[in-house]
C-alpha positions in Angstrom: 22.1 -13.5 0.7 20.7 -16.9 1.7 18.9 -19.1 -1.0 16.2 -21.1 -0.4 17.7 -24.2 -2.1 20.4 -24.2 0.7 17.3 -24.4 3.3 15.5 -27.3 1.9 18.7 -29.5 2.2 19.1 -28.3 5.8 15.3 -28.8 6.3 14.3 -32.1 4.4 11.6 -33.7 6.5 11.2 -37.3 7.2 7.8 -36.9 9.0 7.0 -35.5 5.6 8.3 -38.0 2.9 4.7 -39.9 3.4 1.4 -40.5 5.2 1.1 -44.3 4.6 1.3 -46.5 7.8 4.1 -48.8 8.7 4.4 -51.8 9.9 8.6 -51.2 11.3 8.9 -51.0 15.0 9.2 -47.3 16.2 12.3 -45.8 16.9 11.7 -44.1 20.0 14.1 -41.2 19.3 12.8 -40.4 15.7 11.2 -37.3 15.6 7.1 -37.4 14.5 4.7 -35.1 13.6 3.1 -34.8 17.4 6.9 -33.9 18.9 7.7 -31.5 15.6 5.4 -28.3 15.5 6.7 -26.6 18.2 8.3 -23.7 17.0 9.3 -21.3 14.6 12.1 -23.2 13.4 9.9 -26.4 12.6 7.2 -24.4 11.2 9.7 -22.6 8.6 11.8 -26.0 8.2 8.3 -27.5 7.2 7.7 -25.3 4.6 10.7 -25.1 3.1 9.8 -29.3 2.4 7.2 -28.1 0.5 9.1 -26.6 -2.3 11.1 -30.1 -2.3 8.5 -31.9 -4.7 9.3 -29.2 -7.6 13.4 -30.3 -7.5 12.0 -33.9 -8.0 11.9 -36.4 -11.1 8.4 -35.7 -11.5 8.6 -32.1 -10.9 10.8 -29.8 -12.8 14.1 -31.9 -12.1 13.3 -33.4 -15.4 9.3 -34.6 -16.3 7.6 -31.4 -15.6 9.4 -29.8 -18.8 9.2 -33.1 -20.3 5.3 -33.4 -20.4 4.7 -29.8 -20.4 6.9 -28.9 -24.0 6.7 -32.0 -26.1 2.9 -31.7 -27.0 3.5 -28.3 -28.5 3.9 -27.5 -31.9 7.3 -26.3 -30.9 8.9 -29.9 -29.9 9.3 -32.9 -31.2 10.8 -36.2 -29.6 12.5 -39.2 -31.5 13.3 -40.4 -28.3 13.3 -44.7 -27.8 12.0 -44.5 -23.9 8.2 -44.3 -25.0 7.6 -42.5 -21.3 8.8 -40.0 -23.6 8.9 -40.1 -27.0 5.0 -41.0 -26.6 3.8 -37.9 -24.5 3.8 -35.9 -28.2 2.4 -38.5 -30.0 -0.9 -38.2 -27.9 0.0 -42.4 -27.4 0.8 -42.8 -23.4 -0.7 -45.7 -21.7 -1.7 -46.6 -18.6 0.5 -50.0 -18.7 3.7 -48.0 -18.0 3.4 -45.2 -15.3 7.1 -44.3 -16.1 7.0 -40.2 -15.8 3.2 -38.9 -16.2 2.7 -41.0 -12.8 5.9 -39.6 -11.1 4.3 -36.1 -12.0 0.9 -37.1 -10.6 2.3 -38.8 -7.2 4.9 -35.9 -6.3 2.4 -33.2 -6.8 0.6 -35.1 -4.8 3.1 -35.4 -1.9 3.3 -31.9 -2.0 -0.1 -30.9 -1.5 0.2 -33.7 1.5 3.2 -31.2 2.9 1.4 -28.5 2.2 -1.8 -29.2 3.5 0.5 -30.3 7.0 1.8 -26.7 7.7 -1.6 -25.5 7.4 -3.0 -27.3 9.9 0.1 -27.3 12.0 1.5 -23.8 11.8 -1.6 -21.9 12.9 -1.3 -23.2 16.5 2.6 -22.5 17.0 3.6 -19.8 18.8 5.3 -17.3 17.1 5.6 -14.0 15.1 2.5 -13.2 13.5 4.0 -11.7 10.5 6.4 -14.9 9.7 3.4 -17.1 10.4 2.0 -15.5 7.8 4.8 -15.8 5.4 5.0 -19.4 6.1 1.3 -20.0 5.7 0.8 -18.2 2.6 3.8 -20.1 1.0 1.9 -22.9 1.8 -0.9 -22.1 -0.4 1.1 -20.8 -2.9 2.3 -24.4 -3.3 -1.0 -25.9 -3.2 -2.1 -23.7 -5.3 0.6 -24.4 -7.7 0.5 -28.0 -7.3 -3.3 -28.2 -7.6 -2.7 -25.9 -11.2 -0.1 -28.6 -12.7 -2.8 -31.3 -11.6 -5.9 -29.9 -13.2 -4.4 -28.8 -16.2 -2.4 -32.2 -17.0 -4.4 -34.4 -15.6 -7.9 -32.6 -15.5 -10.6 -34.4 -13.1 -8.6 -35.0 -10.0 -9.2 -35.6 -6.2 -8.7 -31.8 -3.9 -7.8 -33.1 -0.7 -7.4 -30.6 1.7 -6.9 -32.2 4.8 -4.2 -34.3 6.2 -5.9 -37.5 6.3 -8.2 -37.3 3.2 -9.2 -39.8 0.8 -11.8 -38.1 -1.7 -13.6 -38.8 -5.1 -12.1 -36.7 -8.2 -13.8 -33.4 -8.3 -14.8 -31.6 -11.5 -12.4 -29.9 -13.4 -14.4 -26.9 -12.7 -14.0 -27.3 -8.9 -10.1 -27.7 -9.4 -10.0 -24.2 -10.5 -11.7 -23.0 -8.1 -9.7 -24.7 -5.5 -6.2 -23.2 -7.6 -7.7 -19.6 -7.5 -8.8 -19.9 -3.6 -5.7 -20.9 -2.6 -3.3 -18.3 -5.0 -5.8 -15.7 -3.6 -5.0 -16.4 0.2 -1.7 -16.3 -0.7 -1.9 -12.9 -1.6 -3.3 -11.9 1.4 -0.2 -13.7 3.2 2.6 -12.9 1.1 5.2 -10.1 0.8 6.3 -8.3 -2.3 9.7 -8.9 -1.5 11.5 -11.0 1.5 14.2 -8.3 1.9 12.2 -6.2 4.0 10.7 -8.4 6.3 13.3 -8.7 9.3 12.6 -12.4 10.0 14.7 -15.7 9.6 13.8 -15.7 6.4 14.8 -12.2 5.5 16.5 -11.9 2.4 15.8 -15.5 1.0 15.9 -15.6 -2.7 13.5 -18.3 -4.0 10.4 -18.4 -2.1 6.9 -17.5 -3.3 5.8 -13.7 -3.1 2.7 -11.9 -3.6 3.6 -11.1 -7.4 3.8 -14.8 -7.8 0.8 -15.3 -6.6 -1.0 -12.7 -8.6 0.5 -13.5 -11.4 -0.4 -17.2 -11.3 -3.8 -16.2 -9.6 -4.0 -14.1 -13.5 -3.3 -17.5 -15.5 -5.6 -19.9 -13.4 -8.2 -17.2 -14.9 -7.2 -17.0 -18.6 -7.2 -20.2 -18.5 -10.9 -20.3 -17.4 -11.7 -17.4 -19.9 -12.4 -14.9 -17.3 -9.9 -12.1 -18.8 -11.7 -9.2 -16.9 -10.6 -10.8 -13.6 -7.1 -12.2 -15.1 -6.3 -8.4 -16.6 -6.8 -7.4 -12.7 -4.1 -10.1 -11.5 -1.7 -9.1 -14.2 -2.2 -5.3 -14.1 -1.6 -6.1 -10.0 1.8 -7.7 -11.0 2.7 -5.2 -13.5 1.8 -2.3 -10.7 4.2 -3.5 -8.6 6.9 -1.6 -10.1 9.8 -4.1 -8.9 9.8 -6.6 -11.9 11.2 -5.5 -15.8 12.8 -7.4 -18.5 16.0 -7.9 -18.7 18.0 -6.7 -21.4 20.1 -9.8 -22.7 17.3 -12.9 -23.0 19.9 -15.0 -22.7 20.0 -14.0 -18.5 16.9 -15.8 -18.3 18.4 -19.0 -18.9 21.3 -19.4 -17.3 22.8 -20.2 -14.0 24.7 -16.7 -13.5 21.5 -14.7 -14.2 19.2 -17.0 -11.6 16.2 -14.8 -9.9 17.0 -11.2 -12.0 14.5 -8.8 -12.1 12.3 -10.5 -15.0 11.6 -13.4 -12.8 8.7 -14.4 -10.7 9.1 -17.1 -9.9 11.9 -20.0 -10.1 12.6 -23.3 -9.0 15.7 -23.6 -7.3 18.5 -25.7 -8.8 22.0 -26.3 -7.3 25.6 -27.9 -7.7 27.1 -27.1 -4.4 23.5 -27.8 -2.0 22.9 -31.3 -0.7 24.6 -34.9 -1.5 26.0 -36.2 -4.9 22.2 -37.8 -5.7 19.7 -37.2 -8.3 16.2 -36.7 -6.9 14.9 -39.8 -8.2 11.6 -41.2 -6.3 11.0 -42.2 -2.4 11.8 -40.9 0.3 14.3 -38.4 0.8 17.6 -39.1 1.8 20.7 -37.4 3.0 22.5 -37.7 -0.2 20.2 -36.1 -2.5 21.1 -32.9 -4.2 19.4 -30.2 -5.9 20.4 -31.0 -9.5 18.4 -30.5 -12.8 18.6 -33.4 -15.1 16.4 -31.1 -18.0 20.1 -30.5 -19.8 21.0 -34.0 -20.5 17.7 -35.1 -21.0 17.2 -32.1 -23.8 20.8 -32.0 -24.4 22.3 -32.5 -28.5 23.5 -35.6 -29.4 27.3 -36.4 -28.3 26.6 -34.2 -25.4 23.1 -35.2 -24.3 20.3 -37.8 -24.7 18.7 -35.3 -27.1 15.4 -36.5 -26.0 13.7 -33.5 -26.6 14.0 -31.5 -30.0 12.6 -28.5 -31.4 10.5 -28.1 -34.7 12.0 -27.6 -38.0 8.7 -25.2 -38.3 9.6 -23.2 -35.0 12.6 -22.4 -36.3 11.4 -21.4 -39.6 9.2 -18.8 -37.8 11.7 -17.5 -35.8 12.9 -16.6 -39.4 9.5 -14.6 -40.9 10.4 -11.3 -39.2 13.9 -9.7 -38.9 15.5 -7.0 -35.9 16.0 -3.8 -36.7 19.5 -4.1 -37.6 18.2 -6.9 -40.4 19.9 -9.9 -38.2 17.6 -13.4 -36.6 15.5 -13.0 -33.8 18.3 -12.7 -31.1 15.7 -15.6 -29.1 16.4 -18.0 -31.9 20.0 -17.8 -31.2 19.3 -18.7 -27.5 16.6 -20.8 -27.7 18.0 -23.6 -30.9 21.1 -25.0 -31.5 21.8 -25.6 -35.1 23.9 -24.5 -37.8 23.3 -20.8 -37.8 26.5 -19.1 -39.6 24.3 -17.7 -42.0 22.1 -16.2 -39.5 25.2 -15.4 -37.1 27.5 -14.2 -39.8 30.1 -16.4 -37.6 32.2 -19.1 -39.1 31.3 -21.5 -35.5 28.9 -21.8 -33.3 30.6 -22.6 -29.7 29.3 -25.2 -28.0 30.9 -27.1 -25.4 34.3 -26.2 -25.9 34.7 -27.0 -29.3 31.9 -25.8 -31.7 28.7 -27.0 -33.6 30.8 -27.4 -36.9 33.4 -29.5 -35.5 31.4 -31.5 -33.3 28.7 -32.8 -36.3 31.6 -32.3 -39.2 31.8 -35.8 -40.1 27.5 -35.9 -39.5 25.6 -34.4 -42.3 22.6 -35.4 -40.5 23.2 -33.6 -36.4 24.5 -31.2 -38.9 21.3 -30.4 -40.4 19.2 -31.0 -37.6 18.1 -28.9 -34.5 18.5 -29.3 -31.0 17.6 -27.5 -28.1 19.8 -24.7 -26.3 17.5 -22.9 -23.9 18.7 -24.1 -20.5 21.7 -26.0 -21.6 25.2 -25.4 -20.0 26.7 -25.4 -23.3 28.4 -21.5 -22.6 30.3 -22.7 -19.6 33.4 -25.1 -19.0 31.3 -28.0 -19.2 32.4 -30.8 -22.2 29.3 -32.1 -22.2 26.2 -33.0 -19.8 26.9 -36.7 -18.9 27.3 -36.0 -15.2 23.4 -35.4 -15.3 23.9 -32.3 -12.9 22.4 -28.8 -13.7 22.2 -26.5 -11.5 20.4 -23.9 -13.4 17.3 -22.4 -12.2 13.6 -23.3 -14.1 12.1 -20.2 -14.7 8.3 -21.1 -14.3 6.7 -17.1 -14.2 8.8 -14.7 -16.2 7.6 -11.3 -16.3 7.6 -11.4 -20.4 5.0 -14.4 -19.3 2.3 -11.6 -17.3 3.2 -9.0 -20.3 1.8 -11.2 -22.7 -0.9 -12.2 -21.0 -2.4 -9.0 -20.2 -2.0 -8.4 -23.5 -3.8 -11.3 -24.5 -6.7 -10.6 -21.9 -7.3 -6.9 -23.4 -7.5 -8.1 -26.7 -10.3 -10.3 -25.4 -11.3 -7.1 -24.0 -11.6 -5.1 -27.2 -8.8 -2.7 -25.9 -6.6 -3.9 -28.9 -4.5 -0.4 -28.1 -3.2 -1.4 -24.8 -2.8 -4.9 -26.2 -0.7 -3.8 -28.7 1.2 -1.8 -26.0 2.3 -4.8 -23.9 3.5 -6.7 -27.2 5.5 -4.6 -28.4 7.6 -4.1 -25.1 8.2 -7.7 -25.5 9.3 -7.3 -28.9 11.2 -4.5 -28.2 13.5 -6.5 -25.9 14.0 -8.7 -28.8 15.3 -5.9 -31.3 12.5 -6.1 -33.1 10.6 -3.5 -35.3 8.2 -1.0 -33.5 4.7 -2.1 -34.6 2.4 -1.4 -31.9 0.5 1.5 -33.9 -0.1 -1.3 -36.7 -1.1 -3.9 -33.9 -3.9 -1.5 -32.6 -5.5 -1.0 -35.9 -5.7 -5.1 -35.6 -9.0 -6.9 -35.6 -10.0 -9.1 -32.7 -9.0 -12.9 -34.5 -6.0 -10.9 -35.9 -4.4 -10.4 -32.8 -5.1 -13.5 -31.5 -3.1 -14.8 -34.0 0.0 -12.1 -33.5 -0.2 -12.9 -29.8 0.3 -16.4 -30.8 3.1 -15.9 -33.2 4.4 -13.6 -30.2 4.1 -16.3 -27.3 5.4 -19.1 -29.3 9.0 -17.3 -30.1 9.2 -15.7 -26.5 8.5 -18.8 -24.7 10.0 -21.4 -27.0 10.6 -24.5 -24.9 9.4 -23.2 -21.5 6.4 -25.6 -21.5 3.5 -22.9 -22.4 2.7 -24.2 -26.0 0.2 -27.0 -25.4 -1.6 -25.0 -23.2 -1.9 -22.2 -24.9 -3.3 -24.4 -28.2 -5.6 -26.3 -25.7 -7.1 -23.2 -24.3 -7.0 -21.1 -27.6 -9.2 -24.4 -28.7 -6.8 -24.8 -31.7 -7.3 -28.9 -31.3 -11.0 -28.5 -31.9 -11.0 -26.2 -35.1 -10.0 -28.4 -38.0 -8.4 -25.8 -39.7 -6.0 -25.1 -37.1 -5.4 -28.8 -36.2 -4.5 -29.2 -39.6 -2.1 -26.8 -39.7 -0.8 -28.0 -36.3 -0.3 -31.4 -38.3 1.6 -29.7 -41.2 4.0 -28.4 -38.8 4.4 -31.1 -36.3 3.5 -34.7 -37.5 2.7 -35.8 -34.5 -0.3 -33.9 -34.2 -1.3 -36.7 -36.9 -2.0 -39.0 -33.9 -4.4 -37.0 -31.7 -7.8 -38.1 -30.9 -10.2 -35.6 -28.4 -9.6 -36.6 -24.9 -5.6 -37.2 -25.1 -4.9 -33.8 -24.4 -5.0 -34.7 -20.8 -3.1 -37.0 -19.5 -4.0 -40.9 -18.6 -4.7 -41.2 -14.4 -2.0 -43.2 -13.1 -3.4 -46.7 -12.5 -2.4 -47.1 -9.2 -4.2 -44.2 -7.9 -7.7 -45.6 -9.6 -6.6 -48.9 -8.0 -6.4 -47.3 -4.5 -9.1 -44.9 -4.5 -12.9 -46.5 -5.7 -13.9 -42.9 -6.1 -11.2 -42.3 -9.2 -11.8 -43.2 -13.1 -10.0 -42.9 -16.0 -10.1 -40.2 -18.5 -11.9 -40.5 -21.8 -9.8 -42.7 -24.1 -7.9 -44.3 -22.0 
């Protein structure tokens, strides 16, 4: 079955790695953008460049999770690169663009790919049913793109066009340009690639229409507007192809990549491309298709261990047991630490050689916590100083559109089907049937169950922030409070920093561009 990870490093672009004009003398055999959109073959190879800018620095090779997880409640970071270590303390600048900026520029290349094949592709002759395919990918991408913008980075330009220089827009217009294009992608995209009979027939990794509901679903949760988001995750669910899978542990791991819980992943590889990291600029024949999230989250002695969990997460993983009367089976896959007690094991394995030895003469790693969701701790590796993961980010898991239309019925008053869709989540987990208490719930006291549920389901996976942004947890004193008791550095939020700065050079270039509030 062919990958799509193996396509991009077949496919990478240089008529697509940038839009600024040069000054170099032109190479009369080098392929442009006039002499590229001829056929099928370019139109497919251009869109598989799109999907390059989420296997980047910036992208989910290593900031993406990086901004997205540490503002939670759920991470900490004690890490002494400030591009990181300051993204949870609410305390990024605009002096050093290391990271946020990466984000913000290669999201912004994307949409400049994107926008490319869909001015391009329409006039190539070809099968309408792969155009199609192609086109709706495109928006997909966009879409997605456009969503990490908005919600990061809040007031940002929409450019559309290949050639486009434009003012911000309103955050309000930025959703509506995420849920246009996630809504033409639907109309574009197939359930499943295995059916179509084209060259791309079969590909694992590419956007489908159960993506794009789904993330159609969150752009409106996120707005509030659960009638039209239950609709989107009901789609999804309706489906029929998509279920949990039974060990949670598959979900996070490179043997288990694209099972039938997942909607949509980026895909990570050892064996596609060069030796290189995806770093910044343009693309070059020796990049690879490495994650550097498992060194960069990685424990101490094995990693850079910039990236922690709470000491409170971990406690709440504790407030409930399974059935059986053992931990929350996600703890044990989500945080490292010394769980003998909880594992009724004398060792953890780590590594090849075991969480005991490795902090025996450490008191403090030995009472600490790290993370080990996404780590390649189970494997034959010693230890992640090669910087080279090759396991899949899991951005939509179907747990992720349970939830959700949990949440959005809840806001709907149907606290019975809410109750439902929590409890098949649970049940996964091993925990205690409790949907017929759950329905009996009041409104505000499944609000807080669903948050208790999202936060142990999706424990480092980057949700957390947003969901106390949106929940409007950072406005209630109460609950920022209690934010603050269980993550100090909740201590140094002001209103405004839970967006992120505009990269200087991008208000420097474009007149039509200002800074967010408190910056």
């Amino acid at each position: 079955m062919f990958n799509l990870k193996y396509s991009i490093a077949i496919c990478l672009l240089i008529i697509l790695s940038s839009c600024e004009k040069q000054l170099d003398q032109v190479n009369p055999n080098a392929q442009t953008s006039s002499s590229y959109w001829k056929t099928e073959t370019d139109a497919l190879g251009g869109v598989n460049a799109c999907y390059q800018m989420l296997m980047e620095d910036g992208g989910y090779m290593r900031f993406t999770p990086i901004l997205l997880n540490i503002q939670g409640d759920d991470v900490r970071s004690n890490s002494p690169w400030t591009a990181i270590s300051n993204v949870g303390k609410f305390q990024l600048g605009t002096a050093d663009p290391a990271g946020y900026a990466w984000t913000f520029d290669e999201y912004y290349q994307g949409i400049f790919r994107c926008n490319q094949v869909l001015a391009n592709v329409p006039s190539i002759s070809m099968d309408d049913g792969l155009k199609n395919r192609i086109l709706g990918q495109a928006y997909f991408l966009r879409g997605l793109y456009y969503f990490h913008l908005v919600d990061m980075f809040g007031s940002v330009p929409l450019p559309t066009g290949i050639a486009e220089t434009l003012p911000q827009s309103s955050v309000a217009d930025g959703w509506e340009r995420v849920k246009a294009d996630f809504k033409s992608a639907i109309d574009l995209l197939p359930v499943k690639y295995s059916t179509t009979g084209g060259i791309d027939a079969n590909d694992l990794g590419r956007a489908t229409k159960g993506a794009a509901m789904a993330y159609l679903g969150k752009a409106y949760l996120f707005n509030k507007n659960f009638d039209s988001a239950a609709v989107q995750f009901k789609n999804v669910i309706d489906l029929g192809i998509y279920q949990l899978v039974p060990n949670y542990k598959d979900n996070f791991t490179e043997d288990n990549e694209n099972n039938s819980e997942s909607i949509f992943e980026t895909q990570f590889s050892l064996t596609a491309g060069g030796p290189d990291l995806q770093w910044q600029g343009v693309p070059g024949p020796t990049w690879g298709f490495y994650s550097a999230r498992a060194i960069t989250f990685g424990p101490p002695n094995f990693g850079w261990t910039d990236v922690q969990p709470t000491q409170s997460v971990l406690d709440e993983f504790h407030q409930e047991k399974t059935v059986d009367g053992k931990i929350d089976p996600r703890c044990i896959v989500t945080i490292l630490y010394n769980d003998t007690a909880d594992t009724h094991q004398p060792t953890t394995p780590m590594y090849q050689t075991t969480f005991q030895d490795a902090y025996a003469s450490s008191p403090a790693y030995m009472a600490d916590v790290y993370c080990k969701k996404y780590e390649n701790m189970y494997g034959n590796k010693v230890n992640e100083y090669d910087w080279k993961s090759g396991i899949n980010e899991r951005l939509m898991r179907y747990a992720d559109v349970l939830l959700m239309y949990a949440e959005c019925e809840n806001e709907l008053n149907d606290r019975a089907t809410a109750a439902k869709y929590i409890q098949m989540v649970r049940t996964r987990a091993n925990l205690p049937d409790r949907q017929a208490e759950f329905a009996g719930y009041t409104q505000e006291q499944m609000r807080t169950q669903i948050g208790h549920e999202r936060l142990l389901e999706f424990c480092l996976e980057g949700h957390r922030f947003d969901d106390i942004r949106r929940w409007g947890w950072l406005n209630d004193p109460t609950k920022l409070a209690w934010l603050q008791s269980r993550d100090p550095e909740f201590n140094s939020y002001i209103p405004g920093r839970e967006l992120l700065p505009i990269p200087q050079t991008e208000i420097d270039n474009n007149s039509g561009v200002k800074q967010n509030n408190t910056y």
